[in-house]
C-alpha positions in Angstrom: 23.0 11.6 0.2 22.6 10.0 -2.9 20.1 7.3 -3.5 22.3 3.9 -4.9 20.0 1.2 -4.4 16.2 2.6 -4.8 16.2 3.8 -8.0 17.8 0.5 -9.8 15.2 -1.5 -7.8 12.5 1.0 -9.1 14.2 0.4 -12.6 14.6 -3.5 -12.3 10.6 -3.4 -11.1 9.6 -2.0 -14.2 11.8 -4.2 -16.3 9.4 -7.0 -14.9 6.4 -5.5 -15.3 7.0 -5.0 -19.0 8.3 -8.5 -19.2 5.1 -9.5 -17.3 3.4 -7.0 -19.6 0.7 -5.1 -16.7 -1.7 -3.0 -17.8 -1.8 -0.2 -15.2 -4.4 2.2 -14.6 -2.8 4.5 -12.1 -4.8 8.0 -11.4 -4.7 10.8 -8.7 -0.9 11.3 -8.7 -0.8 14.7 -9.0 -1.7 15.0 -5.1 1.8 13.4 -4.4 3.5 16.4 -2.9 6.7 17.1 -5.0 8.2 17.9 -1.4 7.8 17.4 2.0 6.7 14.5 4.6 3.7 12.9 4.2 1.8 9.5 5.3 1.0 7.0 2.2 -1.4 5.1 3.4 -2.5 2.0 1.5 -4.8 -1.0 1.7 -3.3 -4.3 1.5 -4.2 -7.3 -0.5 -1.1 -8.8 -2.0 3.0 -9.3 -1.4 3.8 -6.9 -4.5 1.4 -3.8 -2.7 4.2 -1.9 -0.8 6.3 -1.8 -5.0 2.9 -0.4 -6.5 1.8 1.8 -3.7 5.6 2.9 -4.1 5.0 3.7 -8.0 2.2 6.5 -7.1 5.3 8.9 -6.2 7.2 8.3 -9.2 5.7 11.1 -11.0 6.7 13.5 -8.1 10.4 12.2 -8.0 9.6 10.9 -4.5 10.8 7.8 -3.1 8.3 6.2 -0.4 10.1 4.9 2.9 7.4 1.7 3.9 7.0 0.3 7.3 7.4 -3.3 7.3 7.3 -6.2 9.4 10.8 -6.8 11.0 11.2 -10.4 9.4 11.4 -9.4 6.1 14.6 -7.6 7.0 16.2 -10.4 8.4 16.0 -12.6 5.2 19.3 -13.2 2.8 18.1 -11.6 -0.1 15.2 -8.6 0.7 17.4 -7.6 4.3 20.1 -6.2 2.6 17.9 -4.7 0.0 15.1 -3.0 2.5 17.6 -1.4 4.9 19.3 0.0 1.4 16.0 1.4 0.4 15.6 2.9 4.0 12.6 1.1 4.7 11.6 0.9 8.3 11.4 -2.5 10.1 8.4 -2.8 12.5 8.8 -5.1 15.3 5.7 -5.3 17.0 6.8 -6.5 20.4 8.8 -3.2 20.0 6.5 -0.9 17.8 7.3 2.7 19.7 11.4 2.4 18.1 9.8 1.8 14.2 7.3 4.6 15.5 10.0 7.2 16.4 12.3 6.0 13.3 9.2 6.7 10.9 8.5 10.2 12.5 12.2 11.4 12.3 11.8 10.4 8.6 9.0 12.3 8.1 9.9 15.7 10.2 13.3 15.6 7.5 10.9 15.7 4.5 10.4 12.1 3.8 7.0 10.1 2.7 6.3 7.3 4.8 4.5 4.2 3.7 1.9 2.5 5.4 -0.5 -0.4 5.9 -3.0 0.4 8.4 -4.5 -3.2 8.2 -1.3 -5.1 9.4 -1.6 -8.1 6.9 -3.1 -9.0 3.7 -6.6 -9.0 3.8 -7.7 -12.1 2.5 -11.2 -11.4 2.0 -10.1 -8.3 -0.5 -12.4 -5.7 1.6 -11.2 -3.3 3.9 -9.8 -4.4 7.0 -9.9 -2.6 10.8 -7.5 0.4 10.7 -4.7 0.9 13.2 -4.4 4.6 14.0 -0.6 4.5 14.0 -0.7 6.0 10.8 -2.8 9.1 11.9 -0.9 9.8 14.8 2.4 10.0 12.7 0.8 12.5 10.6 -0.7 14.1 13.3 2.6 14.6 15.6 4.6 15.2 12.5 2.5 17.6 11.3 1.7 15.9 7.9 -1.0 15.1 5.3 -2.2 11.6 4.9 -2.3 10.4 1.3 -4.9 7.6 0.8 -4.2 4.6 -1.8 -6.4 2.4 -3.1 -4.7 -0.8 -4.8 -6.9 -3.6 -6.7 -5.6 -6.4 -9.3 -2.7 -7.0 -7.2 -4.3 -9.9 -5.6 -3.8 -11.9 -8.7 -0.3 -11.5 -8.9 0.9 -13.0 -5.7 -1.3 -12.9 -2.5 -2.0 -14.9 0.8 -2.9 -18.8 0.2 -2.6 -18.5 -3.5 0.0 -19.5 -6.3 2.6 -16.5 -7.7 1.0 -15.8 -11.3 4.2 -14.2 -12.6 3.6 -15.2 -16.2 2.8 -12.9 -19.2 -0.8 -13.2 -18.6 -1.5 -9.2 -19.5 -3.0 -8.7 -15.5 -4.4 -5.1 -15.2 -3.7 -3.4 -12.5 -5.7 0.1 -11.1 -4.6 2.2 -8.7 -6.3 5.4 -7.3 -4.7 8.3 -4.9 -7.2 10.7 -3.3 -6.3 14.3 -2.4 -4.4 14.4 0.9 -6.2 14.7 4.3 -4.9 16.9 6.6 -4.8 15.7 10.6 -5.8 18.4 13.0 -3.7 17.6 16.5 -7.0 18.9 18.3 -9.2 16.2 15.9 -9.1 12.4 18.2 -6.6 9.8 16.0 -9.8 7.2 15.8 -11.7 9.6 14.0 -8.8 10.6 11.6 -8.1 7.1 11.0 -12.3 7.3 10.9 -12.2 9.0 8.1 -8.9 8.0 6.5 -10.9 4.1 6.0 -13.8 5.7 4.9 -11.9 7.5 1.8 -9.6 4.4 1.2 -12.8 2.6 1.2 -14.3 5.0 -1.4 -11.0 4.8 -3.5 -10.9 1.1 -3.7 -14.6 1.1 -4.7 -13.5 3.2 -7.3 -10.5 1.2 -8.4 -13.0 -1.7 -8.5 -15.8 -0.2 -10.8 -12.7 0.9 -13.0 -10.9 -2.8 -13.5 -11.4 -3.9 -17.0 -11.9 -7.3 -16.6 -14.2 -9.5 -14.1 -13.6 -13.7 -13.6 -13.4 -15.9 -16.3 -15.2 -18.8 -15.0 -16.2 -20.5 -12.0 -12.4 -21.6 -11.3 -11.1 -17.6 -11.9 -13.6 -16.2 -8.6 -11.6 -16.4 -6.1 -9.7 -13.1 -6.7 -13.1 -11.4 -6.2 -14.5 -10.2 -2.7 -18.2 -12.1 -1.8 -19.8 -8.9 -2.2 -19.5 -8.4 -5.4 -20.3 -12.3 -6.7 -16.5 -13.9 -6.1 -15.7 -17.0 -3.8 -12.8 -15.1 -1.7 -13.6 -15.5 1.9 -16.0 -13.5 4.0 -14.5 -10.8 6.4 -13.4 -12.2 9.5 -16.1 -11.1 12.1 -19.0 -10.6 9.0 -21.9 -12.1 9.2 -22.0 -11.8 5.6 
């Protein structure tokens, strides 16, 4: 069936980001598969993620199917848009339905996107994975296909103003070589693992970003750990 509503949206999303003029730094798409289901599996820092994570299969020709929170497909303007795209709404009083709607998706070829930490982390650092993502992959016999996002933060994130201007914000991105998920392997230690790579991407991403804070009042965009005023991890004793 031919895609009508993806591809202008992917077309109207660069439009911005030239008006916006970003400065990506996207690397590792070659392990996109050009064909076949697979698990994109992201961390999660600001509202734009789910459209950059979505650029890493562009290369391939692949469109990326994301699981998202069931409001956002009950508003005005995004609803009509997401169910178009054939995103898949997550409600999580009811979380087995978006479960079964994202494996059917990804038995018929499809790559599903995912957010293992929920919500936006507002500290920037990794949040506690859910393991829904590895048991997808593992029941649908799939690789998972780690992302690391950083910069995005400073576009439009949790508790902080949009910055849509023409402000020349970099943004990296990193894709690591798929992991496979052996059915006899538990899905906490694949989703073990699967945190520890995303961890080692976004560290990556970090020591790759061109530009650090301008000034006491441009910190906040920066995890503690590495000298910015965003809050600690809930649970740190950082």
């Amino acid at each position: 069936m031919a895609e009508l509503v993806y591809p202008p949206v992917i077309g109207a999303a660069r439009t911005l980001f030239k008006a916006l003029d970003l400065k990506f730094d996207i690397a590792g798409t070659d392990h996109i598969p050009r064909r076949g289901g697979a698990v994109l599996v992201s961390n999660h820092i600001g509202y734009l993620d789910f459209v950059f994570a979505g650029l890493t299969a562009r290369p391939a020709k692949r469109l990326v199917r994301f699981m998202a929170k069931e409001s956002v497909f009950r508003h005005k303007v995004s609803g009509p848009l997401m169910r178009a795209m054939k995103h898949i709404p997550v409600d999580r009083a009811q979380g087995m339905d978006a479960y079964k709607h994202a494996l059917t998706a990804l038995r018929s070829g499809e790559i599903i996107g995912v957010f293992p930490e929920a919500t936006i982390s507002e500290s920037f650092t990794l949040k506690t994975f859910k393991s829904g993502a590895a048991r997808l992959a593992q029941e649908a016999g799939v690789p998972l296909l780690p992302v690391a996002l950083w910069g995005t933060q400073r576009l439009w994130t949790k508790g902080h103003k949009r910055d849509l201007g023409r402000n020349h914000l970099p943004i990296t991105v990193r894709v690591g070589e798929p992991m496979e998920a052996d059915p006899a392997e538990s899905a906490e230690k694949i989703t073990d693992r699967l945190r520890a790579r995303v961890q080692d991407l976004l560290e990556a991403a970090q020591r790759a970003y061109p530009v650090r804070p301008k000034g006491p009042d441009d910190t906040w965009w920066m995890p503690a750990h590495l000298g910015g005023t965003a809050p600690a991890p809930r649970g740190s004793a950082a």
